[in-house]
PQR file of N, CA, C, O and H, with PARSE charges and radii, in Angstrom:
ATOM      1  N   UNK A   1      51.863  31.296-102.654 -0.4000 1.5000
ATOM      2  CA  UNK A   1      53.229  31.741-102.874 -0.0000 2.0000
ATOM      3  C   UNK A   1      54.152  30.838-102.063  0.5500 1.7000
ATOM      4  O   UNK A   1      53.887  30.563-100.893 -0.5500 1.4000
ATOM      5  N   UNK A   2      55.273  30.362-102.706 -0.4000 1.5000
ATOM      6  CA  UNK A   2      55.938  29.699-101.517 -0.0000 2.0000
ATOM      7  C   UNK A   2      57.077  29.957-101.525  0.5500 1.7000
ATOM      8  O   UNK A   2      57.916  29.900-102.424 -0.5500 1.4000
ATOM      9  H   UNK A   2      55.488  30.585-103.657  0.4000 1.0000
ATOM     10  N   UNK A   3      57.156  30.415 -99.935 -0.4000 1.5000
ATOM     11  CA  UNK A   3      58.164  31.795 -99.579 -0.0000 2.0000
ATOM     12  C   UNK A   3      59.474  30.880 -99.673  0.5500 1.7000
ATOM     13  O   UNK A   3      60.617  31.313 -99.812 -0.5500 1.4000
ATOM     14  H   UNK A   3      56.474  30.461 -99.205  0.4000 1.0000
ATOM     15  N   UNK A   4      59.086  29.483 -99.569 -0.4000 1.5000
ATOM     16  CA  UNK A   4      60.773  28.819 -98.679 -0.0000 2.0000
ATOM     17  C   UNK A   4      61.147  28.954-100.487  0.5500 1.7000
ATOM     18  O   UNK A   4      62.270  29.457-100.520 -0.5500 1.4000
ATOM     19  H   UNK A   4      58.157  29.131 -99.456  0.4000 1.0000
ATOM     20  N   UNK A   5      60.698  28.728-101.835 -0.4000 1.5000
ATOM     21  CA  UNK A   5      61.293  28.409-102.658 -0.0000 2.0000
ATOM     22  C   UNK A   5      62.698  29.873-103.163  0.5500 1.7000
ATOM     23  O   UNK A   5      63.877  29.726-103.488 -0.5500 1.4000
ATOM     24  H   UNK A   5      59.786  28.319-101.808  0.4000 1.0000
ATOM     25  N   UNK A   6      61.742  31.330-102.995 -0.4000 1.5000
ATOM     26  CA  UNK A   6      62.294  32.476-102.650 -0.0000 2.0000
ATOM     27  C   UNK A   6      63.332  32.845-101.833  0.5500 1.7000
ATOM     28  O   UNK A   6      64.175  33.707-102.083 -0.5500 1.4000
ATOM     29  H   UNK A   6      60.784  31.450-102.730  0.4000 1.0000
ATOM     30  N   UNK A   7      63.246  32.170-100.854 -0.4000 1.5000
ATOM     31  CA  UNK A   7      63.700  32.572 -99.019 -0.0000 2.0000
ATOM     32  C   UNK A   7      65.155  33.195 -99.701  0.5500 1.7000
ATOM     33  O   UNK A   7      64.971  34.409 -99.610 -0.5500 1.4000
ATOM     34  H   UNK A   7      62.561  31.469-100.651  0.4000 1.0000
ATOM     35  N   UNK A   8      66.147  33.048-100.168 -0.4000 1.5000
ATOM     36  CA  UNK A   8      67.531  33.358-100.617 -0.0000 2.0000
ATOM     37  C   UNK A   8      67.086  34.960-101.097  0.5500 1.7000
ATOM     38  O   UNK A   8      67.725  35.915-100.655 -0.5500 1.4000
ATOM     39  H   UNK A   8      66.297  32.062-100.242  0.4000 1.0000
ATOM     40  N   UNK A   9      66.133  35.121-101.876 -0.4000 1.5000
ATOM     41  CA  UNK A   9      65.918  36.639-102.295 -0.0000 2.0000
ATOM     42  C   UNK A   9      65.182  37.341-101.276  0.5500 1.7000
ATOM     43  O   UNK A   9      64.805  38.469-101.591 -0.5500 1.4000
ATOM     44  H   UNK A   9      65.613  34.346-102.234  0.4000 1.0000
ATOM     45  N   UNK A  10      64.863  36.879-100.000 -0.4000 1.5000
ATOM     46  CA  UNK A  10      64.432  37.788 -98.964 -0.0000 2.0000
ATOM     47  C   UNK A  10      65.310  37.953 -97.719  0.5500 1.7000
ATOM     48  O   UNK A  10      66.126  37.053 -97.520 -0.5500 1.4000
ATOM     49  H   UNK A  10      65.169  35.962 -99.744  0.4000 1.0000
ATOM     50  N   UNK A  11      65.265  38.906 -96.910 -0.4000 1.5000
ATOM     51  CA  UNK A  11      66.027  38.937 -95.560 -0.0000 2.0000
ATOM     52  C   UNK A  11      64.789  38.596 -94.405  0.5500 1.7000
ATOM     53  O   UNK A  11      63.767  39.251 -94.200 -0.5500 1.4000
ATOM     54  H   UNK A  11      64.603  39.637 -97.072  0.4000 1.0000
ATOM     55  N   UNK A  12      65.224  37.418 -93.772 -0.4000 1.5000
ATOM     56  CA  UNK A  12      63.862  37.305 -92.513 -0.0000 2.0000
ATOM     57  C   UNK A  12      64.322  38.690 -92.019  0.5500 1.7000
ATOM     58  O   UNK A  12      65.392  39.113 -92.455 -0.5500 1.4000
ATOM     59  H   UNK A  12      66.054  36.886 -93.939  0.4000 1.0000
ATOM     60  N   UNK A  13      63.659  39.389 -91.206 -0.4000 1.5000
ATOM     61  CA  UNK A  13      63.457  40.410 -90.418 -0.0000 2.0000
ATOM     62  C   UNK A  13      63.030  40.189 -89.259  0.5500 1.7000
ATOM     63  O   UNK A  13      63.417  40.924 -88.351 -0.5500 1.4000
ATOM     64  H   UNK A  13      62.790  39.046 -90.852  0.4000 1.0000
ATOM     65  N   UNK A  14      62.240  39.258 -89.025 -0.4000 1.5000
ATOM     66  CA  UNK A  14      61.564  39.086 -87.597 -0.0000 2.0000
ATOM     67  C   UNK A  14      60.417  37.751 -87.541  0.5500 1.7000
ATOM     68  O   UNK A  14      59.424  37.705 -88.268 -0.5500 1.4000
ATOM     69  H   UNK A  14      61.926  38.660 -89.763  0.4000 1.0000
ATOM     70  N   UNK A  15      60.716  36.891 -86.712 -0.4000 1.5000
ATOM     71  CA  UNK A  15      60.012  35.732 -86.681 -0.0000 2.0000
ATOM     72  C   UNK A  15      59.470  35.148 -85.378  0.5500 1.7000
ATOM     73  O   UNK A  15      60.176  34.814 -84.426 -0.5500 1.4000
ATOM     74  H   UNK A  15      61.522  36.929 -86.121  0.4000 1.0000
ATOM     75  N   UNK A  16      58.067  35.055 -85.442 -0.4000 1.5000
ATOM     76  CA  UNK A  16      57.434  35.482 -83.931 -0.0000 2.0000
ATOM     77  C   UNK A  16      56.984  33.291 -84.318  0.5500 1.7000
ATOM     78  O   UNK A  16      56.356  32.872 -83.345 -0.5500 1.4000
ATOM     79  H   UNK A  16      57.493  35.325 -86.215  0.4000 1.0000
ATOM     80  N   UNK A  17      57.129  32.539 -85.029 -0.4000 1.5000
ATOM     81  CA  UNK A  17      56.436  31.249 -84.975 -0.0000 2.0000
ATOM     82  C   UNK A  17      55.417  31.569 -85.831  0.5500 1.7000
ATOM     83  O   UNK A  17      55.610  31.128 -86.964 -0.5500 1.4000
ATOM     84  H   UNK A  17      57.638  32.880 -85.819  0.4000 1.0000
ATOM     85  N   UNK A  18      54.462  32.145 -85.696 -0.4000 1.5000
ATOM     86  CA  UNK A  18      52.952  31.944 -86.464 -0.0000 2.0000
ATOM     87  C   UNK A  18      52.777  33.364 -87.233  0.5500 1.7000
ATOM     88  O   UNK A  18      51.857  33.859 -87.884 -0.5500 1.4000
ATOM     89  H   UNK A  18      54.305  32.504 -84.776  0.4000 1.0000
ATOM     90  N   UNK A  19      54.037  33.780 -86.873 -0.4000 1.5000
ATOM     91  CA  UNK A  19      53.833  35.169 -88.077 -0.0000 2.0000
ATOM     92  C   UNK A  19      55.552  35.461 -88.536  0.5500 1.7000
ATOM     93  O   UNK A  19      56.336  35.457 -87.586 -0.5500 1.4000
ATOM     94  H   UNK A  19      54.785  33.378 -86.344  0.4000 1.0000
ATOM     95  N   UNK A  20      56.169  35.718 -89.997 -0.4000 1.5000
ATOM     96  CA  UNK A  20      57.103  35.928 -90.218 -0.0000 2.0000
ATOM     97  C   UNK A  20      57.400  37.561 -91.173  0.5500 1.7000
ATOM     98  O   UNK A  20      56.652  37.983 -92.054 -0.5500 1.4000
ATOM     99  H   UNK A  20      55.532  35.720 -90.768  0.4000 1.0000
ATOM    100  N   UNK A  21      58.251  38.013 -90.845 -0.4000 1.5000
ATOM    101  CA  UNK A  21      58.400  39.773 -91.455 -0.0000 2.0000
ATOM    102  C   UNK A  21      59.835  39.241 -92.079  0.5500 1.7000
ATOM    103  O   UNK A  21      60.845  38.758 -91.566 -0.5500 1.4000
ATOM    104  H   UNK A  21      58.859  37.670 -90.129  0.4000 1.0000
ATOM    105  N   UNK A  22      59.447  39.559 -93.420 -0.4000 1.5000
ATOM    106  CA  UNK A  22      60.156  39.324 -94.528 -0.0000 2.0000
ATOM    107  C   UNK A  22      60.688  40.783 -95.534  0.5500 1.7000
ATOM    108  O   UNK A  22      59.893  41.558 -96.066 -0.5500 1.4000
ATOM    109  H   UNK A  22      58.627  39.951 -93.837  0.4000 1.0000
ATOM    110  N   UNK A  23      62.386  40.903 -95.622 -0.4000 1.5000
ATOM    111  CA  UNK A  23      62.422  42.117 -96.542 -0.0000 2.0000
ATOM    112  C   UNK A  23      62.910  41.992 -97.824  0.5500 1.7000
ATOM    113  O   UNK A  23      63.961  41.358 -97.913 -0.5500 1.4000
ATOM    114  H   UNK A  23      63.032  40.274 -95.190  0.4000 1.0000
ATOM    115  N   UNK A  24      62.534  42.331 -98.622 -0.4000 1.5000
ATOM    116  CA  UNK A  24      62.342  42.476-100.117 -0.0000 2.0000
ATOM    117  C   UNK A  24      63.965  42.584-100.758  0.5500 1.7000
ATOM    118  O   UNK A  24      64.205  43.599-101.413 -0.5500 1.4000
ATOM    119  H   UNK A  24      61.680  42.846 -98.550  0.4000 1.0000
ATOM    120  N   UNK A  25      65.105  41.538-100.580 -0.4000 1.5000
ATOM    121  CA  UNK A  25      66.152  41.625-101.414 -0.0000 2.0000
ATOM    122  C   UNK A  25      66.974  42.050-102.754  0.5500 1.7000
ATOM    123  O   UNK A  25      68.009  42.620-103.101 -0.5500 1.4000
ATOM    124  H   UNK A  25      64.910  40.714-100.048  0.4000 1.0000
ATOM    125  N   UNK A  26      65.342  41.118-103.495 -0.4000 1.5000
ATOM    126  CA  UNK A  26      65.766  41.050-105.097 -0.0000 2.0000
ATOM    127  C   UNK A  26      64.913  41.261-106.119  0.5500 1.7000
ATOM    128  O   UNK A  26      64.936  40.699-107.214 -0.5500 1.4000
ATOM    129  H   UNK A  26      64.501  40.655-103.213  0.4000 1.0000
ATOM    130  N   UNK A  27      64.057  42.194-105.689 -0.4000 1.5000
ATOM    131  CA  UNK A  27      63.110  42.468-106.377 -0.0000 2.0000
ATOM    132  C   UNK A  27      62.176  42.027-107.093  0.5500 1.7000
ATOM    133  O   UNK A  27      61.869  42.250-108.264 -0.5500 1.4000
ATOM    134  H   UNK A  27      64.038  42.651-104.800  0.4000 1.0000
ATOM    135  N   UNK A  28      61.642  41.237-106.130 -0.4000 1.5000
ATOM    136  CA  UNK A  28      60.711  39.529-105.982 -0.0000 2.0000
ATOM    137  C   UNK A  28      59.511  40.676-106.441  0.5500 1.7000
ATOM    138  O   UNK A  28      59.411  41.851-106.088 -0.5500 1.4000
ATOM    139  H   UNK A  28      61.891  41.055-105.179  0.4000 1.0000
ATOM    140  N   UNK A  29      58.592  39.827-107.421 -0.4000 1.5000
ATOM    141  CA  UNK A  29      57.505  40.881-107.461 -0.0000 2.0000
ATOM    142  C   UNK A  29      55.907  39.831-106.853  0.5500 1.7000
ATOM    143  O   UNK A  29      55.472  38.685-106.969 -0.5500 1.4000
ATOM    144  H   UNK A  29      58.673  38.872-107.708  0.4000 1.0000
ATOM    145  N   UNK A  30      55.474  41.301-106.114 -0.4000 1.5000
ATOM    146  CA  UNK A  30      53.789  40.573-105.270 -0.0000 2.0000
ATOM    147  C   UNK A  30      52.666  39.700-106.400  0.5500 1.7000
ATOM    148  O   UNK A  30      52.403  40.244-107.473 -0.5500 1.4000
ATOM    149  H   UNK A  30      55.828  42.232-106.020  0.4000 1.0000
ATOM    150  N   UNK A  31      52.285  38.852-106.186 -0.4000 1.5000
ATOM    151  CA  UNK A  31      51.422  37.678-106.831 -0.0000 2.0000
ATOM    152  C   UNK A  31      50.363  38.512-106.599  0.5500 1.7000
ATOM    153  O   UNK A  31      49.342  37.827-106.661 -0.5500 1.4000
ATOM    154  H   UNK A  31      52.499  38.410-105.314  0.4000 1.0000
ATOM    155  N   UNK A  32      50.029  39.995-106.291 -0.4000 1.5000
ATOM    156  CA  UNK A  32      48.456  40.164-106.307 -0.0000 2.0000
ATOM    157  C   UNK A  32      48.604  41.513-107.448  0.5500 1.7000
ATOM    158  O   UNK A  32      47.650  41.868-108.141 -0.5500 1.4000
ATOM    159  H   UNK A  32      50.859  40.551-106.240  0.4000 1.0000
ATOM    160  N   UNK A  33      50.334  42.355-107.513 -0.4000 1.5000
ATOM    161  CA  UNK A  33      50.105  43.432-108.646 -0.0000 2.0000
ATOM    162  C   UNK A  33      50.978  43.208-109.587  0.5500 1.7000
ATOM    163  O   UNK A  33      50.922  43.882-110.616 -0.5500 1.4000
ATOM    164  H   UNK A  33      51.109  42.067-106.950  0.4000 1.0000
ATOM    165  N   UNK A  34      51.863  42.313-109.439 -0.4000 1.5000
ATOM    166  CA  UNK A  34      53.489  41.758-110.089 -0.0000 2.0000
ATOM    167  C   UNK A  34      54.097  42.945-110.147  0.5500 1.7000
ATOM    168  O   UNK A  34      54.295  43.241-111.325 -0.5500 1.4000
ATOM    169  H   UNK A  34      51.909  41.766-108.604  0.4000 1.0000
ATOM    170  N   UNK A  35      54.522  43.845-109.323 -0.4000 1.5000
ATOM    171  CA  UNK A  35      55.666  44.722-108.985 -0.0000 2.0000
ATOM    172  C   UNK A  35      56.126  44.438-107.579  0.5500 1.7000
ATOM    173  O   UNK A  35      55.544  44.094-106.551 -0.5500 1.4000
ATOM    174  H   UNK A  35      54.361  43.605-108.366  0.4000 1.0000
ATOM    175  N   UNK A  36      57.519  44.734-107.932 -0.4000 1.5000
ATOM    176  CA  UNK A  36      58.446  44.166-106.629 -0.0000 2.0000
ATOM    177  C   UNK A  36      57.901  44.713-105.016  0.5500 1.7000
ATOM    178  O   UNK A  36      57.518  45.882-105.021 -0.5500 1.4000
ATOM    179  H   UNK A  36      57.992  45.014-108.768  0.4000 1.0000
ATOM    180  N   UNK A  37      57.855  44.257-104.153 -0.4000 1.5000
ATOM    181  CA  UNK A  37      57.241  44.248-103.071 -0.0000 2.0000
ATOM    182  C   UNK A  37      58.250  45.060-101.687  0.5500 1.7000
ATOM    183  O   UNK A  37      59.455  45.010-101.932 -0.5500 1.4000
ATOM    184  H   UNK A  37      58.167  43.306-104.148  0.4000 1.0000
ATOM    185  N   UNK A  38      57.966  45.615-100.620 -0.4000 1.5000
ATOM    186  CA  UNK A  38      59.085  45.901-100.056 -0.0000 2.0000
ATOM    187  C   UNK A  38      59.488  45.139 -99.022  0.5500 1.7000
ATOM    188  O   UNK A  38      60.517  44.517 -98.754 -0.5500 1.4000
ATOM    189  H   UNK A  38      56.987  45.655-100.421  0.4000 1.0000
ATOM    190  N   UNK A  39      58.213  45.367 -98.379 -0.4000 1.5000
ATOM    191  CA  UNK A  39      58.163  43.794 -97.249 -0.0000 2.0000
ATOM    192  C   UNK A  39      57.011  43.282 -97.366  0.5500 1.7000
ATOM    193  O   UNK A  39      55.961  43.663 -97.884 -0.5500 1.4000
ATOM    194  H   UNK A  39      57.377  45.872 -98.596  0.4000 1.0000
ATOM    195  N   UNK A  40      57.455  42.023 -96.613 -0.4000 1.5000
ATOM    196  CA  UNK A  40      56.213  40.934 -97.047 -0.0000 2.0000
ATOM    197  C   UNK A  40      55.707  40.491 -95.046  0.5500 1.7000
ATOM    198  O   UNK A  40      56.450  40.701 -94.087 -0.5500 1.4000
ATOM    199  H   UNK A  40      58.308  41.714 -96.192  0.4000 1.0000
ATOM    200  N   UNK A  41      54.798  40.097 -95.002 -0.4000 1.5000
ATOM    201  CA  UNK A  41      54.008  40.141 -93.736 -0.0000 2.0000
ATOM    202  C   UNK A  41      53.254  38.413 -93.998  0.5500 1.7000
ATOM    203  O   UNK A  41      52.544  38.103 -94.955 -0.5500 1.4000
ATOM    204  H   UNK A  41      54.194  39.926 -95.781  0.4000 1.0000
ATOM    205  N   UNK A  42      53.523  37.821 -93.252 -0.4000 1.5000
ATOM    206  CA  UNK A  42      53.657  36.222 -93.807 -0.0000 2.0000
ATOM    207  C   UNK A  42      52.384  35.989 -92.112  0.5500 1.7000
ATOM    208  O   UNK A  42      52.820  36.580 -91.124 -0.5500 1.4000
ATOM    209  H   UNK A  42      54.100  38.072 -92.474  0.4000 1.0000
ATOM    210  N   UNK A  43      51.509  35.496 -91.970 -0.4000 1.5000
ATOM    211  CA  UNK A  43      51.142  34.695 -90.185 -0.0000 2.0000
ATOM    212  C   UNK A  43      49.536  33.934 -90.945  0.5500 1.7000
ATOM    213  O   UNK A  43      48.599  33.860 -91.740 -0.5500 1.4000
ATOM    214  H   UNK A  43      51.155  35.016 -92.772  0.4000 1.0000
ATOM    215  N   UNK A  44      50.419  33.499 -89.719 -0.4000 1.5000
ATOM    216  CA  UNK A  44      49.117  31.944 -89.744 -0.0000 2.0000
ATOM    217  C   UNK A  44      47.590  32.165 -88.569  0.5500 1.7000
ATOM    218  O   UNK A  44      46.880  31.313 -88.037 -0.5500 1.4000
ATOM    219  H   UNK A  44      51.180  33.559 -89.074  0.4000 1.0000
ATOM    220  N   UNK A  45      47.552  33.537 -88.519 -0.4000 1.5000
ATOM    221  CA  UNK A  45      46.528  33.997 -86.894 -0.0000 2.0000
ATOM    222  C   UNK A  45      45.218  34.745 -88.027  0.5500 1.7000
ATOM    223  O   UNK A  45      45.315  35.356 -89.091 -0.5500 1.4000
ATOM    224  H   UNK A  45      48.129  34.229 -88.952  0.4000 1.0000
ATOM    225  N   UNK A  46      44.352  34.443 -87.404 -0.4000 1.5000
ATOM    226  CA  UNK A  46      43.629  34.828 -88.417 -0.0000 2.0000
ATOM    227  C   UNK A  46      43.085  36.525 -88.061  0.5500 1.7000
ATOM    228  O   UNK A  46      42.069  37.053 -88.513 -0.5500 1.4000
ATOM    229  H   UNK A  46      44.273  33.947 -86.540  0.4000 1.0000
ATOM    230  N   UNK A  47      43.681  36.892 -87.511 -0.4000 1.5000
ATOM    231  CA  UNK A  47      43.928  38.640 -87.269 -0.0000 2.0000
ATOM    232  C   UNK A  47      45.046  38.730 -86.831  0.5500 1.7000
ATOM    233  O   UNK A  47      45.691  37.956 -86.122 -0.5500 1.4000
ATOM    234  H   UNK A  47      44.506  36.463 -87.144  0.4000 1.0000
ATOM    235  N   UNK A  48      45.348  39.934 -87.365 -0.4000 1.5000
ATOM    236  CA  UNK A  48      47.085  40.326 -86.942 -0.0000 2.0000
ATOM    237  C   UNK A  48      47.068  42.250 -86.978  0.5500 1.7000
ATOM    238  O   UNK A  48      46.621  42.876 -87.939 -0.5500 1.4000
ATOM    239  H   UNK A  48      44.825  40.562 -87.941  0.4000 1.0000
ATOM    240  N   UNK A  49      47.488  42.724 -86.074 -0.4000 1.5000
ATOM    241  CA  UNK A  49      47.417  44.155 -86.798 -0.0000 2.0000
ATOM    242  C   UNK A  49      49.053  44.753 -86.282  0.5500 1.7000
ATOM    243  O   UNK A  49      49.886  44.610 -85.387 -0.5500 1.4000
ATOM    244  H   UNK A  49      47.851  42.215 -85.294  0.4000 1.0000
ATOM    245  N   UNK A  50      48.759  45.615 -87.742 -0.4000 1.5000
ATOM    246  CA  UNK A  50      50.631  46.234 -87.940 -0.0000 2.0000
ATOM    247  C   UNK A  50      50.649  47.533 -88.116  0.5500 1.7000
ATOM    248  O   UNK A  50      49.517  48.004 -88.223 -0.5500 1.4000
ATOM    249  H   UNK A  50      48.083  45.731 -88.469  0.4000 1.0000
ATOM    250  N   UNK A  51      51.819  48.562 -88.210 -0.4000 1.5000
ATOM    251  CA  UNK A  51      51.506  49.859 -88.455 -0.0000 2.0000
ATOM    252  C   UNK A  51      52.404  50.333 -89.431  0.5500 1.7000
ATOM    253  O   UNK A  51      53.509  50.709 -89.041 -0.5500 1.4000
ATOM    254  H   UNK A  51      52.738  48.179 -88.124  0.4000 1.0000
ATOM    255  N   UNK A  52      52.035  50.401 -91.038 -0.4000 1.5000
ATOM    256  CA  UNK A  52      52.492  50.614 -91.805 -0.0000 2.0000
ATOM    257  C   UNK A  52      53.789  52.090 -91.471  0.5500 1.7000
ATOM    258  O   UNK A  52      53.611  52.836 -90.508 -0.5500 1.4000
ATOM    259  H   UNK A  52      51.136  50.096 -91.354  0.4000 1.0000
ATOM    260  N   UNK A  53      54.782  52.239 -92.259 -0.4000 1.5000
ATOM    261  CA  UNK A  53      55.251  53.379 -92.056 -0.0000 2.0000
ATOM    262  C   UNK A  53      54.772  54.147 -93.360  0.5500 1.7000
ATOM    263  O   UNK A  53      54.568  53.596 -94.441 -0.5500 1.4000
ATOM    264  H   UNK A  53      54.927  51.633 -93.041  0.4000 1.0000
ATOM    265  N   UNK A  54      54.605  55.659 -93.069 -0.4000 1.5000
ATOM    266  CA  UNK A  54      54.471  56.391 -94.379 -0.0000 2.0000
ATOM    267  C   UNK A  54      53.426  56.072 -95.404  0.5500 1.7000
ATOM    268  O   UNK A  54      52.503  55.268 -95.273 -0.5500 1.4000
ATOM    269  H   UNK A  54      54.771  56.107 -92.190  0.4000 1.0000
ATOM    270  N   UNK A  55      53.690  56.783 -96.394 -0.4000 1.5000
ATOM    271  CA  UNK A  55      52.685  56.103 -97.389 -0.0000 2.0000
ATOM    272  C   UNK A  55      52.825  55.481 -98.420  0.5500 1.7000
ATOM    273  O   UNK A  55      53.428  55.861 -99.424 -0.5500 1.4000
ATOM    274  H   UNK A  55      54.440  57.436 -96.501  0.4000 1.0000
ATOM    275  N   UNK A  56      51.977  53.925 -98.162 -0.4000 1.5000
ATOM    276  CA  UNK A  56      52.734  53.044 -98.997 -0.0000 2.0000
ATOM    277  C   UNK A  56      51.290  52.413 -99.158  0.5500 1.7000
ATOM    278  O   UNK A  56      50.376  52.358 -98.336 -0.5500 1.4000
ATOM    279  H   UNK A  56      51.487  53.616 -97.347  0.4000 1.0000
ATOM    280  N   UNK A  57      51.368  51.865-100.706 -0.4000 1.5000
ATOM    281  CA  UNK A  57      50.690  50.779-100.732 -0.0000 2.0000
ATOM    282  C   UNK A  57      50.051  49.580-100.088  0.5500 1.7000
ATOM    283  O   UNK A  57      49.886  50.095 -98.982 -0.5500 1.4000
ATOM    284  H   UNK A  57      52.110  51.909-101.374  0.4000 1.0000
ATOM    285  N   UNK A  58      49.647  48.565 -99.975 -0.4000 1.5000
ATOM    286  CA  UNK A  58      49.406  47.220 -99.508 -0.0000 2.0000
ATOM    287  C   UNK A  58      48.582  46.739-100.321  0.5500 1.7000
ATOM    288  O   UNK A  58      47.523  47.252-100.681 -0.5500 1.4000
ATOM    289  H   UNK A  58      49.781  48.146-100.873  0.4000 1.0000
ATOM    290  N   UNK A  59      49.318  45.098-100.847 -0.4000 1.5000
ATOM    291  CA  UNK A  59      48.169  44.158-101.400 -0.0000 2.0000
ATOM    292  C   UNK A  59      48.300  42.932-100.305  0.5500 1.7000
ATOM    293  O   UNK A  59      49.252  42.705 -99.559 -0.5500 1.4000
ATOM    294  H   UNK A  59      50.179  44.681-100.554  0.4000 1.0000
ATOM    295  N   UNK A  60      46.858  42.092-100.452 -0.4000 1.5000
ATOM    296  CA  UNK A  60      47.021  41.286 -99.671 -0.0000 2.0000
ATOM    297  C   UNK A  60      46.205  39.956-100.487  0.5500 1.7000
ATOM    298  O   UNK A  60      45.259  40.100-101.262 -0.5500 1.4000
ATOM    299  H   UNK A  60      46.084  42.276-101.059  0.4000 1.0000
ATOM    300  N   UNK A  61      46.683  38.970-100.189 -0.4000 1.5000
ATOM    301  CA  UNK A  61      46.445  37.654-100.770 -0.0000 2.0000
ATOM    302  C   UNK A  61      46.210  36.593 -99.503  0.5500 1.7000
ATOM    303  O   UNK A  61      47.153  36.443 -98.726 -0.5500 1.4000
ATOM    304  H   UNK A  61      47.451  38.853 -99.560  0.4000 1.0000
ATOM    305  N   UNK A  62      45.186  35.980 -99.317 -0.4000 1.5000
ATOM    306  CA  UNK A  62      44.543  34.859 -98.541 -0.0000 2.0000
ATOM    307  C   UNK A  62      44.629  33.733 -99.057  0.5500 1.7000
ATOM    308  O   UNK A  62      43.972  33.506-100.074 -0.5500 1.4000
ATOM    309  H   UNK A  62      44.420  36.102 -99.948  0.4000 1.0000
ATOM    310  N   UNK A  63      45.442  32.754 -98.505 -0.4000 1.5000
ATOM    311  CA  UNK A  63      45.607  31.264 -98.907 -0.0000 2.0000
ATOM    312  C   UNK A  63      45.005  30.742 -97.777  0.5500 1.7000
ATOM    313  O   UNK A  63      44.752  31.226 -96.674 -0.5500 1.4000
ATOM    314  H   UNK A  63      45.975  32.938 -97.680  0.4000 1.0000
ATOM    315  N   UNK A  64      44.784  29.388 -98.401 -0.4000 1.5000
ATOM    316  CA  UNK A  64      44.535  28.715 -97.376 -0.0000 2.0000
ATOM    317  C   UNK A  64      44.613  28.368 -95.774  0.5500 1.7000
ATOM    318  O   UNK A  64      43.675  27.998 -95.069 -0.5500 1.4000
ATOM    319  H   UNK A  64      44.990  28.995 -99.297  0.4000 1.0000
ATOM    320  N   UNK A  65      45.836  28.563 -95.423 -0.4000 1.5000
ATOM    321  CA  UNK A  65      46.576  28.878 -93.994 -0.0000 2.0000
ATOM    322  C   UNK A  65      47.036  29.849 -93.443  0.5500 1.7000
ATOM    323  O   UNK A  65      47.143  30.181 -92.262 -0.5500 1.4000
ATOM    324  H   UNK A  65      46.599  28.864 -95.996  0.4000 1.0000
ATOM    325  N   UNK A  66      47.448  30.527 -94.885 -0.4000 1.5000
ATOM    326  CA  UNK A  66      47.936  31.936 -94.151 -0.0000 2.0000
ATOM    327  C   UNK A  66      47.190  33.286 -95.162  0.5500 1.7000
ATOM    328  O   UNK A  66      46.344  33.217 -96.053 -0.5500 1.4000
ATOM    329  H   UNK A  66      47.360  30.257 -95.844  0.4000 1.0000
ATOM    330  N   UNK A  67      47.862  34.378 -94.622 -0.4000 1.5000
ATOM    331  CA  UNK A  67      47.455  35.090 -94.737 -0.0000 2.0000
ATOM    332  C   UNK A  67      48.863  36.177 -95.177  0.5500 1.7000
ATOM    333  O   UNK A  67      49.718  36.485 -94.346 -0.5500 1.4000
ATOM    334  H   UNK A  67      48.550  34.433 -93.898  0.4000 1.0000
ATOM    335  N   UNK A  68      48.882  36.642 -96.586 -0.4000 1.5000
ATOM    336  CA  UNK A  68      50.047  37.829 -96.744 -0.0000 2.0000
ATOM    337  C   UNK A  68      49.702  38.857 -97.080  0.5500 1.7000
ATOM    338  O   UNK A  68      48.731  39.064 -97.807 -0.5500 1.4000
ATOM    339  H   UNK A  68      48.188  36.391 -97.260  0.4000 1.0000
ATOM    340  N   UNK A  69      50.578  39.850 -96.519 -0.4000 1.5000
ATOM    341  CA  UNK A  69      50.694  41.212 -96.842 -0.0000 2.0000
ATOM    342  C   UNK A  69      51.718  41.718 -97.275  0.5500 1.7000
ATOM    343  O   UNK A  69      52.755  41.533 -96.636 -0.5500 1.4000
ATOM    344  H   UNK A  69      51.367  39.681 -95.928  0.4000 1.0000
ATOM    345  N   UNK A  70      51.745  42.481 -98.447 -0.4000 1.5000
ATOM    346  CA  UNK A  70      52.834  43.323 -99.011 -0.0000 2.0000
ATOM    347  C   UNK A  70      52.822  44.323 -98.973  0.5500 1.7000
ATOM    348  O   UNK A  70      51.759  44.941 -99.020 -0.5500 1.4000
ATOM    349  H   UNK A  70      50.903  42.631 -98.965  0.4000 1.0000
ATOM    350  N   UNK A  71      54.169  45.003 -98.858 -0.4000 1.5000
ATOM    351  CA  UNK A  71      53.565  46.745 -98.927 -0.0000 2.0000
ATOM    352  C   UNK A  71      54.803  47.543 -99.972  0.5500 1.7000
ATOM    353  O   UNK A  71      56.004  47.280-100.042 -0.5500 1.4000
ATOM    354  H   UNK A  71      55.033  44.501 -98.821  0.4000 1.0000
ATOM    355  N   UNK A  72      54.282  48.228-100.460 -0.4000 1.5000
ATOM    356  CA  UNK A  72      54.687  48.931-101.626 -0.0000 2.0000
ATOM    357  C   UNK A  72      55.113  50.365-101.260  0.5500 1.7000
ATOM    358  O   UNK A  72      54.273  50.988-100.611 -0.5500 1.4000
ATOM    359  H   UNK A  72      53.307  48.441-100.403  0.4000 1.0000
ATOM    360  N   UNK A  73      56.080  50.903-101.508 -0.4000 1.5000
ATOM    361  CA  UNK A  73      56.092  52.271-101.480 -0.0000 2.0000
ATOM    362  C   UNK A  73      55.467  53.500-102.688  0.5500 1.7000
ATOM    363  O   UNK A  73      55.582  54.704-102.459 -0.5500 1.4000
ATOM    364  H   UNK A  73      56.762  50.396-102.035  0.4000 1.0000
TER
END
C-alpha cells in the first residue's frame, strides 16, 4: 500500500519514526477487505502492541518492511 500516494485522505495522528498512526479521512478502503478503514497502524518493528478501543474489527497485511493494521468498527 503506499500510504505517501493517499497521505492527503488521511490525518497523521501520531508519529513515533518507525511506527506511524494514521486516521481514516476519506473513506480510503483496507487492501485486505476493501471497506473503508478507521485507522491505520503503519511500523517498521517487527512487534508492536496496541490497545484497540471497543469492538472493532482488525485486518492486517505484511509487506515487506512493514507491517499494517487496520481497524474497523
Amino acid at each position: 500500500m503506499d500510504i505517501h500516494a493517499i497521505r492527503h485522505r488521511l490525518k497523521l495522528k501520531k508519529d513515533a519514526g518507525h511506527t506511524e498512526l494514521f486516521e481514516n479521512r476519506d473513506s480510503v478502503v483496507c487492501p485486505a477487505c476493501d471497506k473503508p478503514f478507521g485507522d491505520l497502524l503503519a511500523t517498521e518493528k517487527r512487534e508492536h502492541s496496541f490497545r484497540p478501543t471497543g469492538l472493532m474489527r482488525l485486518c492486517v497485511v505484511r509487506e515487506d518492511d512493514r507491517l499494517l493494521v487496520f481497524t474497523h468498527e
